[in-house]
Backbone and ligand atoms as CSV (ligand in chain L), in Angstrom:
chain,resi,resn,atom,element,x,y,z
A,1,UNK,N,N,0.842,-1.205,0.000
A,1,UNK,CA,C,0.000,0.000,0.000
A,1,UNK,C,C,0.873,1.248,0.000
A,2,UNK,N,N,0.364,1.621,-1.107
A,2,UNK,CA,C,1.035,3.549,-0.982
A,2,UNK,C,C,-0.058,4.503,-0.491
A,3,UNK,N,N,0.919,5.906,0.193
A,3,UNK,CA,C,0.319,6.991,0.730
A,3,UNK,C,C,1.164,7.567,-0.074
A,4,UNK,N,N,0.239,8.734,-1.047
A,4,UNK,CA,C,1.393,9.815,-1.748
A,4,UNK,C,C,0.733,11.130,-0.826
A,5,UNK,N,N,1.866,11.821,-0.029
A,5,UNK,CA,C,1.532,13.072,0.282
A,5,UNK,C,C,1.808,14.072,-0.753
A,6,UNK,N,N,0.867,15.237,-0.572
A,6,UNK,CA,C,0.975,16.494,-1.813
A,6,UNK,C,C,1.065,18.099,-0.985
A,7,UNK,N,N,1.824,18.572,-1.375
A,7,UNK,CA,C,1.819,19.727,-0.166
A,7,UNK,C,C,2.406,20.960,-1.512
A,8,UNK,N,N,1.168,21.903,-0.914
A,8,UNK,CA,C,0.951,23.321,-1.815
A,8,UNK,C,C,1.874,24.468,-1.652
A,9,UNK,N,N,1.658,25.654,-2.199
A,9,UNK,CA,C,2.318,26.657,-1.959
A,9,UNK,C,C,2.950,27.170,-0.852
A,10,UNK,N,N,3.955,27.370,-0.868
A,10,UNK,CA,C,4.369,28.053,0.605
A,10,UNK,C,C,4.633,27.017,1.672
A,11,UNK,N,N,4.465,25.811,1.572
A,11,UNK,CA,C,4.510,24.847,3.044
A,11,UNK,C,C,6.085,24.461,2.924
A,12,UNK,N,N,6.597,24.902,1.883
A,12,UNK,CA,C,8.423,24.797,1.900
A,12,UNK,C,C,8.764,25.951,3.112
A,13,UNK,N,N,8.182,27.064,3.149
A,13,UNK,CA,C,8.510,27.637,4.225
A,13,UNK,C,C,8.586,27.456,5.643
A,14,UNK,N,N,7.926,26.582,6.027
A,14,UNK,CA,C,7.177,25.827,7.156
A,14,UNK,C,C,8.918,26.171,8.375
A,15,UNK,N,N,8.299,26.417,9.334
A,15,UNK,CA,C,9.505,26.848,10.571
A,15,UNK,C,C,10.136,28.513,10.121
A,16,UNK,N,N,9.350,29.117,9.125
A,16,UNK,CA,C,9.755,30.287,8.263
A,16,UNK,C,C,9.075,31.341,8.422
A,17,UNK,N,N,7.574,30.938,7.885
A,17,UNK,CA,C,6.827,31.645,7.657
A,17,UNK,C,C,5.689,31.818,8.748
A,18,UNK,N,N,4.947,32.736,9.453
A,18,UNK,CA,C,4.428,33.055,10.222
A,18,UNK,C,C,4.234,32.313,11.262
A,19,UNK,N,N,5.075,31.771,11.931
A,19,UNK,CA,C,5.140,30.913,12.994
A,19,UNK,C,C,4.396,31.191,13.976
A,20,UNK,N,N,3.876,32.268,14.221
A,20,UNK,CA,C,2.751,32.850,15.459
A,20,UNK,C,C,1.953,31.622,14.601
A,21,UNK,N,N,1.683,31.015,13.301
A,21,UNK,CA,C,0.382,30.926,13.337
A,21,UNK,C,C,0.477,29.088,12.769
A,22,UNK,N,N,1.744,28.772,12.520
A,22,UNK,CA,C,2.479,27.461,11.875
A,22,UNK,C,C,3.400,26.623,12.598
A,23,UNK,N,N,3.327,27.723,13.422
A,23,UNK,CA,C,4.542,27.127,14.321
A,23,UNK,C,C,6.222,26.692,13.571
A,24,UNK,N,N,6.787,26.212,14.758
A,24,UNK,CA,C,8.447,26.093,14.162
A,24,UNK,C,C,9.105,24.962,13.375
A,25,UNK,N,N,8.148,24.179,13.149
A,25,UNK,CA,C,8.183,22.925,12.338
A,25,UNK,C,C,8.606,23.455,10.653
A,26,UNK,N,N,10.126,22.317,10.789
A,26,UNK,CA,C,10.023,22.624,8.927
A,26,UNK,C,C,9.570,21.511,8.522
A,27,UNK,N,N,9.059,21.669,6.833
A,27,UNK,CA,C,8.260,20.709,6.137
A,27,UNK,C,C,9.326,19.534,6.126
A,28,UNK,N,N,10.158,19.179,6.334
A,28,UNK,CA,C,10.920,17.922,6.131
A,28,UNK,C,C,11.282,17.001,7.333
A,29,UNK,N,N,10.953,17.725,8.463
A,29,UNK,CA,C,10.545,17.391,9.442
A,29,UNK,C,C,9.212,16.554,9.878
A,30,UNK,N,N,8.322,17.573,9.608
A,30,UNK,CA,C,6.787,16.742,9.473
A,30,UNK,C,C,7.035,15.801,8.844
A,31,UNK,N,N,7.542,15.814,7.664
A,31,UNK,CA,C,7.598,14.156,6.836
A,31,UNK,C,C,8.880,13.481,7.362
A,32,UNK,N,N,9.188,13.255,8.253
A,32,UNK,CA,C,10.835,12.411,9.018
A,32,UNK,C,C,9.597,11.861,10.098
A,33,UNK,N,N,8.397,12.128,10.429
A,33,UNK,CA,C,7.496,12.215,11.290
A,33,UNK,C,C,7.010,10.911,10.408
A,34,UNK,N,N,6.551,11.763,9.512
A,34,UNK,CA,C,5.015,10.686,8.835
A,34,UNK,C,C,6.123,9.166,8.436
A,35,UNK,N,N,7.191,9.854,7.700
A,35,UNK,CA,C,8.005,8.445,7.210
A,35,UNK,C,C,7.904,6.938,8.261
A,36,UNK,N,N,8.445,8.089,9.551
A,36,UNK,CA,C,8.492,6.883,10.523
A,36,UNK,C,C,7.367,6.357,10.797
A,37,UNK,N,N,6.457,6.740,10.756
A,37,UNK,CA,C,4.590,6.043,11.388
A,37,UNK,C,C,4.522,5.172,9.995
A,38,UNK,N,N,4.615,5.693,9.008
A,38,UNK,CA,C,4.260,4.386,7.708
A,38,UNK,C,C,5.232,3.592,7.354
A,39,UNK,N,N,6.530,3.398,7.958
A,39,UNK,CA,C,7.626,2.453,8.181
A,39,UNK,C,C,6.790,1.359,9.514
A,40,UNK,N,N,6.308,1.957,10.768
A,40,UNK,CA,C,5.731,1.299,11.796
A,40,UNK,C,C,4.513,0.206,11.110
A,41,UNK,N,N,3.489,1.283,10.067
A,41,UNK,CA,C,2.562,0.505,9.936
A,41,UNK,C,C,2.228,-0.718,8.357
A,42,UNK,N,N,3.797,-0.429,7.924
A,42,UNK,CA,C,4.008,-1.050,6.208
A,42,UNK,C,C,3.899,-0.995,5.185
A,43,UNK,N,N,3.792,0.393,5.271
A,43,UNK,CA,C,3.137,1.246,3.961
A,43,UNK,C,C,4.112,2.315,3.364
A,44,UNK,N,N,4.048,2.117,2.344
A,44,UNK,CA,C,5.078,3.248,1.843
A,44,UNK,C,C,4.638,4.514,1.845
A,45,UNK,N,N,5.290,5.508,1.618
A,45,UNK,CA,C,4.759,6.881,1.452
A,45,UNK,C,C,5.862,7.381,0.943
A,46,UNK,N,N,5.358,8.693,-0.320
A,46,UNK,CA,C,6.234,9.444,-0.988
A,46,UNK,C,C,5.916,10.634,-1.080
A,47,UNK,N,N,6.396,11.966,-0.470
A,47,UNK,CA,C,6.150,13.569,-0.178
A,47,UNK,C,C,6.137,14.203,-1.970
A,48,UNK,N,N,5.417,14.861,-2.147
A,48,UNK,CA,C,5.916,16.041,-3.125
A,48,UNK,C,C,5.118,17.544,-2.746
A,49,UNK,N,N,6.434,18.153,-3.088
A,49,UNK,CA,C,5.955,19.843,-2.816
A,49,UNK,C,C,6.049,20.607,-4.064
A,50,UNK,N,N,4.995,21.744,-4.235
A,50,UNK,CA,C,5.106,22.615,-5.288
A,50,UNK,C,C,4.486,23.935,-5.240
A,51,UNK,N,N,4.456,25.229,-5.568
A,51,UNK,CA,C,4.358,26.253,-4.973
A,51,UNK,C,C,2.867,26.140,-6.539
A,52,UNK,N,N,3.345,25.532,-7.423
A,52,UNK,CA,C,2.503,25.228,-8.692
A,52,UNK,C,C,1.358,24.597,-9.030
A,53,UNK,N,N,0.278,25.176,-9.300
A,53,UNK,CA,C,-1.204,24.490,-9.629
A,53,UNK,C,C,-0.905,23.556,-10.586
A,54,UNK,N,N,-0.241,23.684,-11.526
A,54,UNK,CA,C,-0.732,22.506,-12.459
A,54,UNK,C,C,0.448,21.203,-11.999
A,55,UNK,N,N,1.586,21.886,-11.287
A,55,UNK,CA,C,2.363,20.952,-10.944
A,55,UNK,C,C,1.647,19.908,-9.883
A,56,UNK,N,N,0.739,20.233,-9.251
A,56,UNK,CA,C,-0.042,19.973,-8.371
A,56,UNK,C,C,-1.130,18.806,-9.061
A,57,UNK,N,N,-1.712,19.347,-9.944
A,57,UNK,CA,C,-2.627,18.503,-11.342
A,57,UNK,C,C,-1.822,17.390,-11.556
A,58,UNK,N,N,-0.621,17.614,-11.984
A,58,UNK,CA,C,-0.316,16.510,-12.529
A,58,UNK,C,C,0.168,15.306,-11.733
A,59,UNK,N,N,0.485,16.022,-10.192
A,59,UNK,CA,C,1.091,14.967,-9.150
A,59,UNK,C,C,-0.209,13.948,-9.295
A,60,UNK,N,N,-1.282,14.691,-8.896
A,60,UNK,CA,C,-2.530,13.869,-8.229
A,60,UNK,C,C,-3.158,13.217,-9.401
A,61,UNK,N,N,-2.923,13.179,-10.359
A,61,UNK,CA,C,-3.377,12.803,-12.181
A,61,UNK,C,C,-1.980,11.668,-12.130
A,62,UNK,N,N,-0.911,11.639,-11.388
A,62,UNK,CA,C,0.609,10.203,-11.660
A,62,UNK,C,C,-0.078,9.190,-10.755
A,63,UNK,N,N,-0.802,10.003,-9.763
A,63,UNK,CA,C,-0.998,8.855,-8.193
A,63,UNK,C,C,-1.922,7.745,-8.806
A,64,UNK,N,N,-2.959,7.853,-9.798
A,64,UNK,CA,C,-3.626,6.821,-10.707
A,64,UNK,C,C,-2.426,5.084,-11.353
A,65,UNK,N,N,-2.852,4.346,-10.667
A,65,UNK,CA,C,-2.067,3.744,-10.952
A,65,UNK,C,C,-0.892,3.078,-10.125
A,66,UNK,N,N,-0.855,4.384,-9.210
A,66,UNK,CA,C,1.028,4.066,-8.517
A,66,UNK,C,C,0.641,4.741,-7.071
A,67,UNK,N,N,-0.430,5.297,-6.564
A,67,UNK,CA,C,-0.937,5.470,-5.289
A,67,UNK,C,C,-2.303,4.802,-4.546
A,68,UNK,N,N,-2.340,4.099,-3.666
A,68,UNK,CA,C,-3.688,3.875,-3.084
A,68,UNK,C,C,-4.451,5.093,-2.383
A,69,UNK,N,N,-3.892,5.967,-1.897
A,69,UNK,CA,C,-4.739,7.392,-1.015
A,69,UNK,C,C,-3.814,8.687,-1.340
A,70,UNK,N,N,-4.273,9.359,-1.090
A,70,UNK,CA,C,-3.623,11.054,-1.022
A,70,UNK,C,C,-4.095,11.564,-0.190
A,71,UNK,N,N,-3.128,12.249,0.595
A,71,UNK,CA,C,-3.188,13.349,1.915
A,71,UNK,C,C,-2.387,14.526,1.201
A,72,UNK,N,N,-3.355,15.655,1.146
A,72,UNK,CA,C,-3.128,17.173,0.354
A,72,UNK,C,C,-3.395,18.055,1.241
A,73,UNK,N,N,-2.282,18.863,1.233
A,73,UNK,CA,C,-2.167,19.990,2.101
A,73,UNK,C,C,-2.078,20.972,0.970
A,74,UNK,N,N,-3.627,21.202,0.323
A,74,UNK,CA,C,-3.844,22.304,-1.053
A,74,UNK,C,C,-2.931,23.855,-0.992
A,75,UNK,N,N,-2.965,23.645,0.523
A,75,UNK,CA,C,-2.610,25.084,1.087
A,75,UNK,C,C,-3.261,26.658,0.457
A,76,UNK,N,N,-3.068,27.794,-0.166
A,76,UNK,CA,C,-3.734,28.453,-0.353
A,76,UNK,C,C,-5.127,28.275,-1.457
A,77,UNK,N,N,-4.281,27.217,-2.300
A,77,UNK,CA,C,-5.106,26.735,-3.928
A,77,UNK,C,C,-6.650,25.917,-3.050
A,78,UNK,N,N,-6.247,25.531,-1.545
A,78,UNK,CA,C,-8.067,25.159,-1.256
A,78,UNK,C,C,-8.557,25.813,-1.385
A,79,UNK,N,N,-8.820,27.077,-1.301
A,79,UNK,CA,C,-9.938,28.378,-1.024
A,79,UNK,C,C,-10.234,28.916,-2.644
A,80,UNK,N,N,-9.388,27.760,-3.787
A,80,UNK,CA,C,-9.443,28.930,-5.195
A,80,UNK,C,C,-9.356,28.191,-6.210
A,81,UNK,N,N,-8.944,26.443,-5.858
A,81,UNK,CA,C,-8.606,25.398,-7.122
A,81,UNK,C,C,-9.872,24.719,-7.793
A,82,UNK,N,N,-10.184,25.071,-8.666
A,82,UNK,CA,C,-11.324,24.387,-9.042
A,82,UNK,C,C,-10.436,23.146,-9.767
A,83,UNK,N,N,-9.514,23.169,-10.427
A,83,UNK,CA,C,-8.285,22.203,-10.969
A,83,UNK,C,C,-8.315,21.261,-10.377
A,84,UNK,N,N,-7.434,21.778,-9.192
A,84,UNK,CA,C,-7.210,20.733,-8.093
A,84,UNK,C,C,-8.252,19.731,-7.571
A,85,UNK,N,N,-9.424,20.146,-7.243
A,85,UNK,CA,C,-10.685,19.637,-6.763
A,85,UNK,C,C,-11.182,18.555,-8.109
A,86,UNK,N,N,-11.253,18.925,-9.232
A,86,UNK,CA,C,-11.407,18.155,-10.814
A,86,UNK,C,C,-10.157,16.966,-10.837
A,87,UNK,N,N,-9.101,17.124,-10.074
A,87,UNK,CA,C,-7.578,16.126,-10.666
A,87,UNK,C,C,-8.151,15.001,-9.491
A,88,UNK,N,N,-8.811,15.027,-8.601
A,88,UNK,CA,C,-8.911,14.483,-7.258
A,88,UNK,C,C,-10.195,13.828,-7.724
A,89,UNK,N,N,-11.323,14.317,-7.885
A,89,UNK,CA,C,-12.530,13.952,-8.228
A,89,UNK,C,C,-12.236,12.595,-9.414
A,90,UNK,N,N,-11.235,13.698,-10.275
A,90,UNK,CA,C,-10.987,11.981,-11.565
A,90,UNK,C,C,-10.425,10.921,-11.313
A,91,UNK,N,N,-8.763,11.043,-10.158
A,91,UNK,CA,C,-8.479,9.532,-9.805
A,91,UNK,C,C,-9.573,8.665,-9.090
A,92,UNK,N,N,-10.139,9.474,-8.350
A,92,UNK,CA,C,-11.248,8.315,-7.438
A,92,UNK,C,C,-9.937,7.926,-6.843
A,93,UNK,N,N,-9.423,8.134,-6.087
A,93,UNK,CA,C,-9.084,7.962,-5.071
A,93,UNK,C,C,-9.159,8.466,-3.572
A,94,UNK,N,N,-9.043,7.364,-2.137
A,94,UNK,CA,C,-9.860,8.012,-1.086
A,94,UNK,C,C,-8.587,8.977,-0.757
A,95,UNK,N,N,-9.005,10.573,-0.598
A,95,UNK,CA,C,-8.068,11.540,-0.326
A,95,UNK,C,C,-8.768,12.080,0.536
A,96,UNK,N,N,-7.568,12.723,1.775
A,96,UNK,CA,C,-7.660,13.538,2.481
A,96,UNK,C,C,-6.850,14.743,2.627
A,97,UNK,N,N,-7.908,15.731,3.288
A,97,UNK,CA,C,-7.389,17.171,3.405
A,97,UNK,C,C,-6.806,17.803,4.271
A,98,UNK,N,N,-5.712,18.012,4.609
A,98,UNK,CA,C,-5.462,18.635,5.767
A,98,UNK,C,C,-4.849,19.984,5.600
A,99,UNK,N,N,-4.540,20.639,7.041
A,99,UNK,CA,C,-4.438,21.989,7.478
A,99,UNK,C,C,-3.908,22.014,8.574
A,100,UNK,N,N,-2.627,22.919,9.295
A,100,UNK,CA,C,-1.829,23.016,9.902
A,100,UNK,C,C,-2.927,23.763,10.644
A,101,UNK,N,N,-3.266,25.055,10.507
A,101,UNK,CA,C,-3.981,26.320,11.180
A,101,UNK,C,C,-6.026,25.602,11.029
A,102,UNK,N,N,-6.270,26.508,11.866
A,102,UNK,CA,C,-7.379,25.995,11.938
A,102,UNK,C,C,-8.073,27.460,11.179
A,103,UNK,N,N,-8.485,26.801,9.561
A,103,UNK,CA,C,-8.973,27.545,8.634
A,103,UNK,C,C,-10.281,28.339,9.386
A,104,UNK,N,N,-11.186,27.637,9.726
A,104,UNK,CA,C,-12.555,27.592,10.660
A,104,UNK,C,C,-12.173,29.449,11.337
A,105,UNK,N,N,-10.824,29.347,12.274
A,105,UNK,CA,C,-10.659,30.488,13.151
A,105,UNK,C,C,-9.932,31.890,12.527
A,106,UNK,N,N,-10.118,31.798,10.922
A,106,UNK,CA,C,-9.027,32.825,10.826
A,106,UNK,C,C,-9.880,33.628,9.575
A,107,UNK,N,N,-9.428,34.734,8.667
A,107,UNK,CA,C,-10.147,34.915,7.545
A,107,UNK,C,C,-11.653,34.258,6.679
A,108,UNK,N,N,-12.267,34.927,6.876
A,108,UNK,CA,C,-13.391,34.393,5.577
A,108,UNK,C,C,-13.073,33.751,4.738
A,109,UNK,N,N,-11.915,34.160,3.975
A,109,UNK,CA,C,-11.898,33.541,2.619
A,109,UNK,C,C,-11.296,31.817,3.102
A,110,UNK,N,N,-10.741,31.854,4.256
A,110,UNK,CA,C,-10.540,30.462,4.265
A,110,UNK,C,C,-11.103,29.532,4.400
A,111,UNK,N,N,-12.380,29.964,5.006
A,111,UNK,CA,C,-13.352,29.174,5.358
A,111,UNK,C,C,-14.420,28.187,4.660
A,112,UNK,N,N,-14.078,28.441,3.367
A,112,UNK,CA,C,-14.383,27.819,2.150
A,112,UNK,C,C,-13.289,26.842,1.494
A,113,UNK,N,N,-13.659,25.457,1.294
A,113,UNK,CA,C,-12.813,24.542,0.257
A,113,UNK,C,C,-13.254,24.350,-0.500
A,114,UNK,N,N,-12.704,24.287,-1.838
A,114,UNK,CA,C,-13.208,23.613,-3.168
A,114,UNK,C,C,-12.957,22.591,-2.850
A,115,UNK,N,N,-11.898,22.113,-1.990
A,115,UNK,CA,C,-10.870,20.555,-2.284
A,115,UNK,C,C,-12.011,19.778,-1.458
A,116,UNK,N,N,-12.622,19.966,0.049
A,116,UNK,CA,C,-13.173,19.013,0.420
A,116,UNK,C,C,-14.039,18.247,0.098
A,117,UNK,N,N,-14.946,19.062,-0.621
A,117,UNK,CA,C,-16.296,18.486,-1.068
A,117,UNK,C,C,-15.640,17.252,-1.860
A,118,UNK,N,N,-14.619,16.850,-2.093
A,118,UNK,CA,C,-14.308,15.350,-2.876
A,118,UNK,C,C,-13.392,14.743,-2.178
A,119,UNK,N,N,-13.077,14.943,-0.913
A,119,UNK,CA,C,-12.221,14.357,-0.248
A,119,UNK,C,C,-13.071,13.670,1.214
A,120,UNK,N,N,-12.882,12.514,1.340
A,120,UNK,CA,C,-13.307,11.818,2.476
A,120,UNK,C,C,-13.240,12.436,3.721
A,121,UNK,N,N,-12.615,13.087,4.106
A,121,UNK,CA,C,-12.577,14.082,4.985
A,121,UNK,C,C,-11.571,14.804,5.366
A,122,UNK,N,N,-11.656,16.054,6.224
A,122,UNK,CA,C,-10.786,16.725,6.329
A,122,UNK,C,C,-10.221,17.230,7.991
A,123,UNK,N,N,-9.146,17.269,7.894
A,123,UNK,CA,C,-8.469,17.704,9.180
A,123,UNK,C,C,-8.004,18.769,9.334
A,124,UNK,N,N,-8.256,19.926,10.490
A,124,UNK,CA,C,-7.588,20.847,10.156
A,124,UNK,C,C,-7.183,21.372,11.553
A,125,UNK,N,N,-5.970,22.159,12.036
A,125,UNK,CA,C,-6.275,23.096,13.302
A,125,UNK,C,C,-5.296,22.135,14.298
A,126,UNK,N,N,-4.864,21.279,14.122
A,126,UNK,CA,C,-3.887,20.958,14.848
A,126,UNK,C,C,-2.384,20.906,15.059
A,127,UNK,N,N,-1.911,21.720,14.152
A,127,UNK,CA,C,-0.531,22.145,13.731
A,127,UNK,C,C,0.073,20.787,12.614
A,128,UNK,N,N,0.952,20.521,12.797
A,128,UNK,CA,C,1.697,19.805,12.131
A,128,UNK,C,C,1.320,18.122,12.683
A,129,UNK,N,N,0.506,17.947,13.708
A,129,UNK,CA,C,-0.272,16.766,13.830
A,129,UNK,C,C,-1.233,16.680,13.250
A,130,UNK,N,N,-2.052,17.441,12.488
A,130,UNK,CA,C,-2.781,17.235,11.795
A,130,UNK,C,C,-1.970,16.411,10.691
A,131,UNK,N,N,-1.067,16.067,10.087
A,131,UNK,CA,C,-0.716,15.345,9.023
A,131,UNK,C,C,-0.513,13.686,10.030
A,132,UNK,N,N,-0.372,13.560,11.141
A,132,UNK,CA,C,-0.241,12.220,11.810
A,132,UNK,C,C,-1.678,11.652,11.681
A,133,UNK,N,N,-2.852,12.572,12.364
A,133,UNK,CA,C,-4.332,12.465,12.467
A,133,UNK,C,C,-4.885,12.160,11.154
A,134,UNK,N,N,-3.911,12.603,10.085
A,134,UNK,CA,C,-4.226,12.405,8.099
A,134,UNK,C,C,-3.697,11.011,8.301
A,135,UNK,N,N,-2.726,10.366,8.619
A,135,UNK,CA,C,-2.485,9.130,8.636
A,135,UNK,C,C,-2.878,7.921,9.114
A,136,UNK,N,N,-3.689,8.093,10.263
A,136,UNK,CA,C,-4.056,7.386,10.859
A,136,UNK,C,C,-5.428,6.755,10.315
A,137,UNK,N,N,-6.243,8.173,9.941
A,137,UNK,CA,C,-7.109,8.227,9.018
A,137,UNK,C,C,-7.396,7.425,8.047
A,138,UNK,N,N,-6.134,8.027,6.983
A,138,UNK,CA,C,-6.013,6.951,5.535
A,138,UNK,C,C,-5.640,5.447,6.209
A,139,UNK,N,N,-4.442,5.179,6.818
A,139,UNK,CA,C,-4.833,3.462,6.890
A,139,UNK,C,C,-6.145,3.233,7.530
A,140,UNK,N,N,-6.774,3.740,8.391
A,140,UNK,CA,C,-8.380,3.349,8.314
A,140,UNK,C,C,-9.053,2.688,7.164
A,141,UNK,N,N,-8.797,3.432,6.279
A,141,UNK,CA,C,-9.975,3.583,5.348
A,141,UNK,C,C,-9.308,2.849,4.315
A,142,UNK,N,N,-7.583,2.826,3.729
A,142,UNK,CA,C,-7.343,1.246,3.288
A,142,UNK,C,C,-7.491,0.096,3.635
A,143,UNK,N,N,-7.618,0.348,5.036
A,143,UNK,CA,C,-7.793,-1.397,5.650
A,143,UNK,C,C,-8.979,-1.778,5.353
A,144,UNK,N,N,-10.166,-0.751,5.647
A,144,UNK,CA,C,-11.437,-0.988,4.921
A,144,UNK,C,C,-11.613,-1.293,3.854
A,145,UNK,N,N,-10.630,-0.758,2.630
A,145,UNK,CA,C,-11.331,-0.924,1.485
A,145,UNK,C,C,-10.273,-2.484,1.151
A,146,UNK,N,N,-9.568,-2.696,1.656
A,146,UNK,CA,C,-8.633,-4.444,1.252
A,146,UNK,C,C,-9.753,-4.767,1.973
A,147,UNK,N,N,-10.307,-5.004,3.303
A,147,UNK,CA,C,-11.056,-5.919,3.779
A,147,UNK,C,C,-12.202,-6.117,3.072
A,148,UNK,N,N,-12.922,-4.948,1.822
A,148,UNK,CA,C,-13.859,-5.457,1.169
A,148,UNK,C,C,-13.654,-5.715,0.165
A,149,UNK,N,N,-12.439,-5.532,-0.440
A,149,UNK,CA,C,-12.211,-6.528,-1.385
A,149,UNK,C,C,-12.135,-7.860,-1.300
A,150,UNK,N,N,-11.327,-8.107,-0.332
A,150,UNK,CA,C,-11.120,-9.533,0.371
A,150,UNK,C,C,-12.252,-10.451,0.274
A,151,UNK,N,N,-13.512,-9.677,1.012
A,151,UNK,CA,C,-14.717,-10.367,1.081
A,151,UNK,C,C,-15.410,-10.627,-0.717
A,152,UNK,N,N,-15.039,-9.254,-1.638
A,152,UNK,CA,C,-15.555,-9.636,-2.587
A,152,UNK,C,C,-15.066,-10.746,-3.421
A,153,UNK,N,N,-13.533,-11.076,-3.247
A,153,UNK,CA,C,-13.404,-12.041,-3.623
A,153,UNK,C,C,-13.372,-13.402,-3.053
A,154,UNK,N,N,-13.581,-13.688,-1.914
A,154,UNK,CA,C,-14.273,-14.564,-1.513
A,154,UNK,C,C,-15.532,-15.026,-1.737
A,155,UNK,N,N,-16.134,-14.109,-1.922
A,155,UNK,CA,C,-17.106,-14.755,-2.368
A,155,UNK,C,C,-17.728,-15.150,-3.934
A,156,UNK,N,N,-16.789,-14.255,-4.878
A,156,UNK,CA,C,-16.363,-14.763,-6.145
A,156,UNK,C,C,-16.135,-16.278,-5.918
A,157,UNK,N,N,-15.233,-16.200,-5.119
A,157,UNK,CA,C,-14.363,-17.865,-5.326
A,157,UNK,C,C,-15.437,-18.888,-4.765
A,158,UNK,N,N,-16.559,-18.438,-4.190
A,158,UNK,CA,C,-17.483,-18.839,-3.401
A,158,UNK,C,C,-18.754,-19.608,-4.711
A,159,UNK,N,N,-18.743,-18.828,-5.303
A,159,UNK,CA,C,-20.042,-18.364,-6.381
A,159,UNK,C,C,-19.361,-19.670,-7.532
A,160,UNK,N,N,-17.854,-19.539,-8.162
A,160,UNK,CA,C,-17.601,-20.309,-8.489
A,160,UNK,C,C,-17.420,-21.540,-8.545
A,161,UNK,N,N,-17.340,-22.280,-6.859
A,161,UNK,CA,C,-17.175,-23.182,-6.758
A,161,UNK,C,C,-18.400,-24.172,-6.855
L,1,DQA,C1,C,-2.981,26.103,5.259
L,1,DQA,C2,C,-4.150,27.092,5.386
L,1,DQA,C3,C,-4.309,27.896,4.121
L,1,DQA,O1,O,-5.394,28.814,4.240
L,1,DQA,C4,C,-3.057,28.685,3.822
L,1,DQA,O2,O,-3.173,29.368,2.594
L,1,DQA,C5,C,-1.814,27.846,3.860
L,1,DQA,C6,C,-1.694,26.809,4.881
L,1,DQA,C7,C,-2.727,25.325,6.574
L,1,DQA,O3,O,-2.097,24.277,6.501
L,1,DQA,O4,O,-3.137,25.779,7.645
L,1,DQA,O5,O,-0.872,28.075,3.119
L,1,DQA,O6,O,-3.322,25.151,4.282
């Protein structure tokens, strides 16, 4: 099982950029974090960052094929990607959303996602644990979906016999 993480504009800054509100965590850190929890639980995982919308398109348009889930940190492009929300909607894959700051407590304009409405759910407001709480999450919801496969083919093999 793969986890491809996707992380948006500006989260290269991370331990940089407004730390009153991100805190001191750099982005390569958080993922030295996640690496180790999906080493614990047997799953691979592979980070990509891009400050770029379509670079962004095309990550989540490769994961077809070569990812089981996505955890996207849209970062500003949630509040404005109709793209992004369309690249996600087409793999059909189960993706989740997360958020360092708690969008809910800050600006209007954040308070709106394009990205969620197609994402299984979303996490937000817990700093840089919110990407652990994204993990824990997605193997949830792979284990669910092998365990119903499992059953569907059992009972294929069932039907056949
Ligand atoms: C963010 C919240 C966004 O509104 C903002 O544009 C970001 C980071 C977060 O993780 O809290 O860049 O996605």
């Amino acid at each position: 099982m793969k986890i491809m993480v996707i992380q948006g504009p500006n989260l290269n800054m991370l331990g940089l950029r407004e730390q009153n509100i991100y805190g001191p965590m750099k982005l390569e850190q958080i993922h030295e974090q996640m690496r180790g929890f999906a080493q614990q639980n047997g799953v691979e995982i592979e980070f990509f960052q891009s400050n770029l919308e379509g670079e962004l398109v095309d990550k989540i348009q490769e994961c077809l094929g070569d990812a089981d889930g996505i955890i996207i940190n849209p970062a500003a492009y949630t509040h404005t990607s109709i793209a992004i929300r369309d690249a996600i909607a087409a793999v059909s894959l189960p993706a989740i959303e997360v958020h360092i700051s708690n969008v809910y407590a800050r600006e209007e304009f954040r308070k709106k996602s394009l990205v969620a409405p197609v994402c299984a759910g979303q996490i937000a407001g817990f700093g840089p644990f919110s990407y652990h709480l994204a993990m824990v999450a997605m193997l949830q919801i792979l284990n669910e979906i092998k365990a119903m496969k499992d059953m569907q083919q059992q009972q294929q093999g069932q039907q056949q016999a």
